[in-house]
TILUMVEX-410545 format. One line per field, with one value per residue (C-alpha): residue number from 1; x, z, y. Coordinates in steps of 0.001 Angstrom, whole numbers. Layout:
% TILUMVEX-410545
vexdo: NUM  ...
X: X  ...
Z: Z  ...
Y: Y  ...
//
This chain:
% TILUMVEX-410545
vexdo: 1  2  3  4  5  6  7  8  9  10  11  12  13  14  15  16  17  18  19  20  21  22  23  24  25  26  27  28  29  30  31  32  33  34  35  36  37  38  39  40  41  42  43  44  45  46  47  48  49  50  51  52  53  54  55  56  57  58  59  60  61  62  63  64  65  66  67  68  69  70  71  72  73  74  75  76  77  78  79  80  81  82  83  84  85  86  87  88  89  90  91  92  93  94  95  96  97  98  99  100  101  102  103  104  105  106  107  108  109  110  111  112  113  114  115  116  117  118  119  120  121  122  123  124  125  126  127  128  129  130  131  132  133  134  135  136  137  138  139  140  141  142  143  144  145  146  147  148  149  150  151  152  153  154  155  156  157  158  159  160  161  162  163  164  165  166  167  168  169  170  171  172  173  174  175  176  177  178  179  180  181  182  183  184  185  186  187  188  189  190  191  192  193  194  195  196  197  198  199  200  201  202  203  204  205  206  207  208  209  210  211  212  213  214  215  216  217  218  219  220  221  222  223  224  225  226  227  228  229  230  231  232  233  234  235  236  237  238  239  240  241  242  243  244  245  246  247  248  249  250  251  252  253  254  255  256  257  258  259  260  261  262  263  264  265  266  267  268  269  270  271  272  273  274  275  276  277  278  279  280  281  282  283  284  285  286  287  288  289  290  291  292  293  294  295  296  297  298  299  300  301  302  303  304  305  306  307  308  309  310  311  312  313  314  315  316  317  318  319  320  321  322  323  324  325  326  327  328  329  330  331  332  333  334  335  336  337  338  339  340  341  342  343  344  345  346  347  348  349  350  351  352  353  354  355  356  357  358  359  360  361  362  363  364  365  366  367  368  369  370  371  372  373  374  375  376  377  378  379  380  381  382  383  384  385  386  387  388  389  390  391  392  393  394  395  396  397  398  399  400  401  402  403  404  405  406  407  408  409  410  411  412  413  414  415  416  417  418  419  420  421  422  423  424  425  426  427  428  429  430  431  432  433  434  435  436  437  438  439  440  441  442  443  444  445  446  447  448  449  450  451  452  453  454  455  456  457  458  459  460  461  462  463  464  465  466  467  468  469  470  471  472  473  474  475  476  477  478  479  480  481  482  483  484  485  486  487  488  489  490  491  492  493  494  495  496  497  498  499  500  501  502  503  504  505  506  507  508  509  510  511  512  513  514  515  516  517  518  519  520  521  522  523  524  525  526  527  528  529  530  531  532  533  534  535  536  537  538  539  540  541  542  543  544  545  546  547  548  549  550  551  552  553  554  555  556  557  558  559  560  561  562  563  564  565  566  567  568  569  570  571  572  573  574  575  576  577  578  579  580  581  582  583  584  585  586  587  588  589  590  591  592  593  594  595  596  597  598  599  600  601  602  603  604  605  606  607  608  609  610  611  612  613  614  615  616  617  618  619  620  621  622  623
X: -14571  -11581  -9975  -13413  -14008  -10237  -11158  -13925  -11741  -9798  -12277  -13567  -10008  -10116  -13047  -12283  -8620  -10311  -12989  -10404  -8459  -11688  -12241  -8529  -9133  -11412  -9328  -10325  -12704  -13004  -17287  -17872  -21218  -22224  -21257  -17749  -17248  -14970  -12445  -12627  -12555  -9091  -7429  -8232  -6974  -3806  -3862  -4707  -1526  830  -697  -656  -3530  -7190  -9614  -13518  -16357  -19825  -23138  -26297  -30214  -30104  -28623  -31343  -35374  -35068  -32670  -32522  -31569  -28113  -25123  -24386  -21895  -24079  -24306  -22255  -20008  -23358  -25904  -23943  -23481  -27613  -28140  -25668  -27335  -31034  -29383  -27672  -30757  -32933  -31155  -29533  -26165  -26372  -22014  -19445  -15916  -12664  -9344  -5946  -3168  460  2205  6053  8138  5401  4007  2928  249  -237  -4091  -6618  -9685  -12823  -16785  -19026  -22635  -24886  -28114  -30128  -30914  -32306  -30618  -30976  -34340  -33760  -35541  -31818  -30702  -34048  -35359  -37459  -35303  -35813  -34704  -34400  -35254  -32202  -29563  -31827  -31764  -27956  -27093  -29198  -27841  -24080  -25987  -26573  -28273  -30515  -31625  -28296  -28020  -31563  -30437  -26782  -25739  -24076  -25853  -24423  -24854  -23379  -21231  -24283  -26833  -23902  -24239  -27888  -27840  -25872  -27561  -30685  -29507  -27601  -24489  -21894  -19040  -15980  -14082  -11705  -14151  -15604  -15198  -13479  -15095  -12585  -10679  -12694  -11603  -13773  -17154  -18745  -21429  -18844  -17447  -20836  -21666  -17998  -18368  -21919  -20861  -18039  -20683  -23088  -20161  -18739  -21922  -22350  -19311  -19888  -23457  -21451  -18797  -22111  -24130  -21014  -20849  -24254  -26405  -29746  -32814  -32910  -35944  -34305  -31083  -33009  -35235  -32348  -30425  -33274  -33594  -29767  -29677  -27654  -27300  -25439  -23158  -21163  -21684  -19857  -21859  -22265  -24125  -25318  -25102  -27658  -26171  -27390  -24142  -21338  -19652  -20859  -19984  -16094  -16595  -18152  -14951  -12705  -14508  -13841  -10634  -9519  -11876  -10722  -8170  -10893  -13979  -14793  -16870  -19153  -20854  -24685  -26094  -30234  -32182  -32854  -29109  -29548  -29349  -26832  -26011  -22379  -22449  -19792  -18938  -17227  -14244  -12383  -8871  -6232  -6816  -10769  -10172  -8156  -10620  -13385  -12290  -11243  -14529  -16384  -13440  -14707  -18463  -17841  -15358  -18368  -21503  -19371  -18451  -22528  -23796  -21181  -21304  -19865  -18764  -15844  -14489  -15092  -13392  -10510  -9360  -10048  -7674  -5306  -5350  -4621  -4962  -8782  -9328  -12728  -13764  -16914  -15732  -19113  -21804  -20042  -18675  -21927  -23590  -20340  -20977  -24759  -24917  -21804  -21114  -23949  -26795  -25675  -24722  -26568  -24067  -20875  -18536  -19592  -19970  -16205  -14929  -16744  -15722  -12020  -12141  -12503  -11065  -8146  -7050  -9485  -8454  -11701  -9882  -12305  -10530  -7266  -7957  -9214  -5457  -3914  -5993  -7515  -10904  -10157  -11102  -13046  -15990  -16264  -14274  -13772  -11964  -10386  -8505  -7616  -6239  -4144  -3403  -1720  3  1556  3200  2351  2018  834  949  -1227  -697  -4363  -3072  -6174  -7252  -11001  -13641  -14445  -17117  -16138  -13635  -16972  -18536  -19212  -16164  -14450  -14552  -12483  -9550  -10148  -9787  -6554  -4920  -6599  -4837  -1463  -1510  -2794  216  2597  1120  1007  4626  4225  6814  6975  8996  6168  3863  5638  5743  2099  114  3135  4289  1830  1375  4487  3109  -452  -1490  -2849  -5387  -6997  -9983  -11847  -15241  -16520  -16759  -16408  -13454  -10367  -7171  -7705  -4681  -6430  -6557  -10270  -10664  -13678  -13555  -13801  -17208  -19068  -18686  -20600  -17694  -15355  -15889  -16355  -16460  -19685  -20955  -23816  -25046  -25509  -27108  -31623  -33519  -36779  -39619  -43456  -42291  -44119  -43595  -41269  -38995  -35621  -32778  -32669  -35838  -36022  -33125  -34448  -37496  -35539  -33701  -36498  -38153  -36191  -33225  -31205  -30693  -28782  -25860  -24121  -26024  -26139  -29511  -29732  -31899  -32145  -35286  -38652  -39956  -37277  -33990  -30789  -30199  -26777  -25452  -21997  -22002  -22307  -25238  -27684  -28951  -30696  -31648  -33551  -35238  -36045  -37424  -40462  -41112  -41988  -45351  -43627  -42786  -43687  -43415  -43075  -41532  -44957  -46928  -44075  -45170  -48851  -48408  -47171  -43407  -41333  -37717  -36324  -32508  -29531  -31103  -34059  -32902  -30443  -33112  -35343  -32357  -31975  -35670  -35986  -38161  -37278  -39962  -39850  -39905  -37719  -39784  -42612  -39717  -39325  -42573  -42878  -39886  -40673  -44125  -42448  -42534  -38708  -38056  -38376  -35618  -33561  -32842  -31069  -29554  -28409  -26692  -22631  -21211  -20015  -18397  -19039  -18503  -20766  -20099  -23024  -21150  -17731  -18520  -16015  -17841  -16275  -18346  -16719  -13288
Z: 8359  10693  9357  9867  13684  14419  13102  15000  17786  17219  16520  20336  22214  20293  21527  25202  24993  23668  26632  28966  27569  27753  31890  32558  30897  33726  35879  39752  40107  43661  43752  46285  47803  50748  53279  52360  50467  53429  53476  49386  49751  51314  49305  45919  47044  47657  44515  42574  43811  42630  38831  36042  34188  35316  33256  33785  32452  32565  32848  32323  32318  28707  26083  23601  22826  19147  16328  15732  19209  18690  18118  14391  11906  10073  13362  13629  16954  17936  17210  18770  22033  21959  21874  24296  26716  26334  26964  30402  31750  31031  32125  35797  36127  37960  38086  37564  37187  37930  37222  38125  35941  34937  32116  32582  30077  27711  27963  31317  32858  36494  37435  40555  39356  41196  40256  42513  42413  42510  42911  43751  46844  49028  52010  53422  52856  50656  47418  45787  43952  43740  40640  37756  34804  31937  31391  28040  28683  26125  28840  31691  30324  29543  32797  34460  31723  33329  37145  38218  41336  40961  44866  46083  44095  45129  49038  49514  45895  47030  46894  45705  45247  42371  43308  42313  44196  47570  47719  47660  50166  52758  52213  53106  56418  57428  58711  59986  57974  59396  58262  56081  53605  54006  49977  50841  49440  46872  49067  49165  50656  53992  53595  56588  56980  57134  60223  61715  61334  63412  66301  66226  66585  69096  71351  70918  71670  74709  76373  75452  77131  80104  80891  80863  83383  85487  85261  86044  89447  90163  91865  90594  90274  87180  85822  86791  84867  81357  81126  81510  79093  76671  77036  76562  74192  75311  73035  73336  71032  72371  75641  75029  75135  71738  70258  67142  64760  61816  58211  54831  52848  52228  53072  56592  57106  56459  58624  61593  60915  61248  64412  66003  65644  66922  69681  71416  70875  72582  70209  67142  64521  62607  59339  58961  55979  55433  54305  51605  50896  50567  54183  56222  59936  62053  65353  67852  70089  73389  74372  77813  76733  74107  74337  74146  70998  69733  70610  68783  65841  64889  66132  63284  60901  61868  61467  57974  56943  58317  56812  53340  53516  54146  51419  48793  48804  45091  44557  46543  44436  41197  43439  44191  40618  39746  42254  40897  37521  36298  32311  32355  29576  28172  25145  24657  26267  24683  26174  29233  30255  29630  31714  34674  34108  34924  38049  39660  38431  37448  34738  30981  29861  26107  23960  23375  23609  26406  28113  26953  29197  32053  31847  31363  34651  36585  34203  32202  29779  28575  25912  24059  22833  19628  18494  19254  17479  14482  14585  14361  10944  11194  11046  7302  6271  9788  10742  13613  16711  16190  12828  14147  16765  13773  12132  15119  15360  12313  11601  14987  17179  20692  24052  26857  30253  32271  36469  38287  42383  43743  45501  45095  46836  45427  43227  41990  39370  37257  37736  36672  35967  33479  30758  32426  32608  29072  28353  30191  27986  24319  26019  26369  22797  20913  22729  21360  18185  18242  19327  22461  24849  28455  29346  28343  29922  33243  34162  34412  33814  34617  30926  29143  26875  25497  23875  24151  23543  19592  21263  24407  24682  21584  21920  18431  17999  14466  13998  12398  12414  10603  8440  6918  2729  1250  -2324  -4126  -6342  -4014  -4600  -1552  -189  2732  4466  3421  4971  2607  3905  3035  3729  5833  3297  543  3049  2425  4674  2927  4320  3395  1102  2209  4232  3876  867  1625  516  -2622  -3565  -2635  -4418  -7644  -7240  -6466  -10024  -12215  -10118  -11473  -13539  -10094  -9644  -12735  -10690  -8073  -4705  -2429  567  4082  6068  9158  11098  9328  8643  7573  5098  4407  678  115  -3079  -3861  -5905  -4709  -4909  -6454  -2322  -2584  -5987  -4796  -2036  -4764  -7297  -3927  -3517  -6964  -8658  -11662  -10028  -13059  -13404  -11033  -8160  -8553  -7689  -4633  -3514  -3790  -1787  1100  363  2558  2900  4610  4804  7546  9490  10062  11998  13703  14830  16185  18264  19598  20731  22377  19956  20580  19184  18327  14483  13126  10530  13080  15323  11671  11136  14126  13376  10531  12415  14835  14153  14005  12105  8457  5653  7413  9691  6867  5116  8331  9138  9005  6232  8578  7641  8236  7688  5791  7357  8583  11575  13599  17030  18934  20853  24250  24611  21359  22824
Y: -5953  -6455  -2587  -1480  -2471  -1511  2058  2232  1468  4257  6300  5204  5563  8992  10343  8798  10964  13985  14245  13530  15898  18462  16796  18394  21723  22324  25169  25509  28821  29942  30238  33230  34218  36592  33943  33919  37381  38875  36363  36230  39696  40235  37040  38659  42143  40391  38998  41518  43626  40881  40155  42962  42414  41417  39414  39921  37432  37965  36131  37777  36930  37890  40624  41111  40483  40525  39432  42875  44411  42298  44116  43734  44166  47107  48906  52462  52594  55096  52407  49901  51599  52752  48459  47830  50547  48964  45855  46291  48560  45846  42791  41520  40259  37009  35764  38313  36335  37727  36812  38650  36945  37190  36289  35301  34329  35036  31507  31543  32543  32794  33272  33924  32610  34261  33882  36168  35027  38602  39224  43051  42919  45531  44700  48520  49285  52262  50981  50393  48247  45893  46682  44545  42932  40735  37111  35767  32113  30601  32445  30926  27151  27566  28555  25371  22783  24195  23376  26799  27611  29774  29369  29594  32889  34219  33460  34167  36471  39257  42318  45801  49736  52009  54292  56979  55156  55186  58232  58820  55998  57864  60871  59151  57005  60270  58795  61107  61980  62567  65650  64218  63137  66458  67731  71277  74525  76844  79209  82656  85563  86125  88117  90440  87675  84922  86884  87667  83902  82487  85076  83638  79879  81124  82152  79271  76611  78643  79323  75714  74855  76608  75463  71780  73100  74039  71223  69128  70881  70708  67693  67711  65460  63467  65237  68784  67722  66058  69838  71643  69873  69744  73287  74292  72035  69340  65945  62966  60915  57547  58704  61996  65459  67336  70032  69949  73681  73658  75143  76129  75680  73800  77196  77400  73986  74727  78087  75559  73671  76304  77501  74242  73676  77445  77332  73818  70692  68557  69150  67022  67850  65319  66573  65154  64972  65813  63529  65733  66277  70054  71566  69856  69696  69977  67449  69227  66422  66975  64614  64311  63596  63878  59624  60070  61851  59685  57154  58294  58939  55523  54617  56884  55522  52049  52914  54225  51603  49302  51112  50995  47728  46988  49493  48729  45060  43671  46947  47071  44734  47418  49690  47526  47220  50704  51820  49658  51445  48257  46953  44601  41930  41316  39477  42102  45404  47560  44698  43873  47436  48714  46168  47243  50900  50808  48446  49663  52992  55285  54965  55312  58174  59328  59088  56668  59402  60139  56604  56611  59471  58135  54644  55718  57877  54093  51964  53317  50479  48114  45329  43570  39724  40238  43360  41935  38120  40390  42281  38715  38797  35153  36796  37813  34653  32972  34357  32163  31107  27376  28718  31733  29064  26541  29360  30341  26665  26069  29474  29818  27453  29469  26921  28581  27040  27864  28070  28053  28392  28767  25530  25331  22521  19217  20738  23654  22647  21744  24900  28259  30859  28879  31690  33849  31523  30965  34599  34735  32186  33816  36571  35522  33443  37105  38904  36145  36532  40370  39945  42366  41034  39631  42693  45132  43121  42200  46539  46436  48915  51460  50712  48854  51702  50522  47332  47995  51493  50771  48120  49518  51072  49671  49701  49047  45093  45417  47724  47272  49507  52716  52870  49308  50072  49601  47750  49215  46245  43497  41660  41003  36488  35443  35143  37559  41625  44416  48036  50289  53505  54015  56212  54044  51185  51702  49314  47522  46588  45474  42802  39701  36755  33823  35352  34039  36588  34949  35435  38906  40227  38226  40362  43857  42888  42929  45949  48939  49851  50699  46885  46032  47656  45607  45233  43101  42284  40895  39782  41599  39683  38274  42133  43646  43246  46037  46432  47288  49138  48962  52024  55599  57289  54654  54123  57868  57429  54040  56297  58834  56544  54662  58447  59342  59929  58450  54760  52217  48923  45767  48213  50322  47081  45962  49337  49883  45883  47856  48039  50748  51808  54233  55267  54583  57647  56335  53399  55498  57492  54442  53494  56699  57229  54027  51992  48718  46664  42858  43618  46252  47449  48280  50737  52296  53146  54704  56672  57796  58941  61563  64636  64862  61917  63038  63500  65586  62800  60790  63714  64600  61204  61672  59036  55738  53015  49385  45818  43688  39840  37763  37200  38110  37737  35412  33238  31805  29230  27167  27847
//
């Protein structure tokens, strides 16, 4: 009795240690919202230029409607993306964290913890961003368990603008643009009309010119003075007369330009955008003084640095580490770039290849902490985080230390942002691990090719390195990977409710002489499962045999009960038009109902491998 209670003791002053333990892992996250962006704003440029890599963390309103829509181990790098895609143009991003970091002495790491609440706000009055998105309610009731605000976030989230939707923005409020933003045409040798059209502006600004030298000299009633000017044409801008010269190309704009500057040292032009953005107009403004001019043109630097600050909002901070060209961490580049490319870049491209080139135009080197854990090769034998650290844990002896400077407020230790910290540490252990050294690491991005290049830019969750052997033999564990083709995956619907996976391949066994070779069947959601057969050839032959006149047997009855299957094309081809219904097997029938859904599209599907595991997702949140 007495060993018992002193256990439980221990047990007690265990537990005690270990959430004390948990109380000091919490790292101090610097919580920014619109009222204190600015100041955040110039801090975290300064501290991105010091640190060489950046860590990003984000928190969405959800990431998928069905079991299905989730990114899964059977999914080609083309499926993958299409789910990804649906995903971030149908959720909101409601915290984007962001951490630059250093690692020195490769053990420590030197962070800048930020976590910038967002939310869409059409703070212009141009109809952008504010648009509808989902919520998946299990996302929702995490975030308010962790003491989200969801008011605080509604009232003072920072807004933002892609930098597609920028520039429809400024098209619209038809700011000026000073020349040297002013996108200069291909040098073309000069055409009769091209001279007809300068000796044409020549006149207009002298005469202009010279009705000001006349007006100046005259003393006039006010109502005299505003019809002549309105007649001549006279305008205003800051004070200072201008004239403003209508165009109908970019080309006439640069020939306006040209004008200017070899007519006077005291003119400045101003380039207006339409609000159609097709026809634009050049604003000739009139200054007194080599000082005046001067003058003004940090005042239209100021109203654009100003308007962009306004207009751009979260994005500057996209912007700021894109100019840096510096290496970004993520622990789920495909869901979480995806969900960065559409809010504060453009909309999704089609096509993953293509999402690729356009992502690495902003962001350069991307590292995904799944891809890299999965080099380490704990995820051989864990398919889940809590493992994949215990197997780090006892193989490798790698402290890290880790250096949070930020001071934040009393309450923000305990808040949101955490995850990126964490990612910074996973990090620096996987680069131990990998044995990529401090001095790779401390040249930044200049050299990080040098102990990085075989990991960036890996956007397929489930990939491994491509030089990794494949064993035909290997029989397929729940928790052990085995690589298939696509083309010998069939998926099977119409086969009842409430058959565990069990039960259903005990019924595919006695169905038809196919099954008495290896195979192997999943579950994919309640409608639908993916049959598996390990050797090549028997998939089509299973498709062959539903479509025969001369099915026998039990598999005759399964399908006269309503049992369907389809090949890897066919749900290739749902993904790609969009059918994202709750149940997978009702987006297949309706694939296999247009018009250009038919064989072809599974004959036509290119052979793909992939991994059969129930699950190898890292999850953060067990870290």
């Amino acid at each position: 009795m007495v060993a018992a209670l002193l256990q439980l003791q221990r047990r007690l002053f265990c537990s005690k240690v270990s959430q004390t333990h948990r109380q000091q892992r919490q790292w101090s996250v610097k919580q920014v919202t619109k009222s204190n962006f600015k100041d955040s704003l110039e801090e975290f440029s300064t501290h991105l230029s010091s640190s060489d890599f950046i860590a990003v963390s984000l928190q969405n309103t959800g990431s998928f409607n069905a079991p299905w829509h989730r990114v899964s181990p059977f999914d080609t790098p083309d499926t993958a993306y299409l789910k990804a895609r649906y995903a971030a143009d149908r959720f909101q991003l409601l915290q984007f964290a962001v951490c630059p970091f250093k690692i020195t002495d490769g053990s420590k790491v030197t962070a800048h913890p930020y976590n910038f609440h967002l939310f869409p706000r059409d703070e212009l009055n141009l109809g952008m961003p504010s648009y509808s998105f989902s919520c998946q309610p299990s996302f929702l009731t995490a975030m308010a368990r962790q003491g989200f605000d969801f008011n605080a976030c509604i009232n003072d989230g920072i807004s933002y603008l892609s930098r597609a939707q920028e520039s429809v923005a400024k098209v619209r409020m038809g700011n000026p643009i000073p020349i040297c933003n002013f996108m200069q045409s291909s040098t073309t040798p000069p055409t009769v009309a091209d001279s007809i059209f300068k000796e044409r502006i020549k006149s207009r600004l002298k005469h202009w010119k010279h009705g000001l030298d006349n007006s100046s000299m005259k003393t006039e009633e006010a109502l005299v003075s505003s019809l002549r000017k309105l007649i001549s044409g006279f305008e205003q801008y800051s004070s200072r007369p201008c004239i403003t010269i209508d165009v109908c190309s970019d080309r006439q704009v640069q020939l306006v330009i040209e004008v200017v500057g070899e007519f006077s040292d005291d003119l400045v032009p101003l380039i207006l955008p339409s609000k159609g953005g097709e026809v634009q107009s050049v604003r000739v403004v009139l200054t007194s003084s080599k000082e005046d001019k001067d003058l003004l043109e940090r005042e239209i630097q100021n109203l654009e640095y100003n308007h962009n600050q306004k207009v751009r909002g979260f994005r500057e901070v996209i912007d700021l580490i894109s100019a840096s060209q510096k290496p970004v961490v993520s622990h789920n580049t495909l869901n979480d770039f995806s969900f960065i490319h559409s809010k504060f870049i453009a909309p999704l491209p089609p096509s993953l290849n293509e999402f690729v080139s356009s992502l690495s135009m902003v962001f350069p080197s991307i590292f995904d902490i799944n891809h890299l854990m999965k080099e380490t090769g704990a995820l051989e034998k864990c398919t889940n985080l809590f493992a994949a650290k215990s197997y780090l844990k006892n193989r490798f002896f790698v402290p890290i230390d880790i250096d949070v400077q930020h001071q934040a407020l009393s309450n923000e230790g305990k808040i949101h942002g955490q995850n990126v910290v964490r990612i910074c540490q996973l990090f620096a252990k996987l680069c131990s691990v990998l044995r990529i050294t401090s001095t790779a690491m401390e040249l930044g991005n200049k050299h990080v090719a040098s102990g990085l290049e075989g990991y960036a830019n890996i956007f397929n969750s489930f990939s491994r390195r491509p030089q990794e052997p494949v064993d035909g033999d290997i029989r397929v564990w729940t928790k052990s990977p085995r690589k298939a083709s696509c083309e010998d995956l069939v998926f099977l619907w119409g086969f009842g409710d409430r058959l565990s996976t069990r039960m259903l391949k005990g019924l595919l066994q006695g169905a038809h002489d196919i099954f008495s070779e290896e195979f192997d069947v999943r579950l994919v959601d309640n409608s639908c499962a993916i049959v598996v057969f390990w050797q090549s050839g028997l998939a089509q032959s299973f498709l062959d045999a539903m479509n025969s006149d001369k099915i026998s047997g039990s598999l005759r009855d399964m399908v006269s009960e309503g049992l369907r299957a389809v090949g890897y094309g066919t749900y290739k081809r749902a993904c790609e038009l969009g059918l994202w219904e709750v149940d997978l097997a009702d987006s297949l029938e309706k694939a296999m109902d247009d018009v250009d859904c038919s064989d072809k599209s599974d004959s036509d599907t290119k052979p793909s491998e992939i991994y059969w595991c129930n699950d190898l997702m890292i999850n953060l949140d067990d870290l």
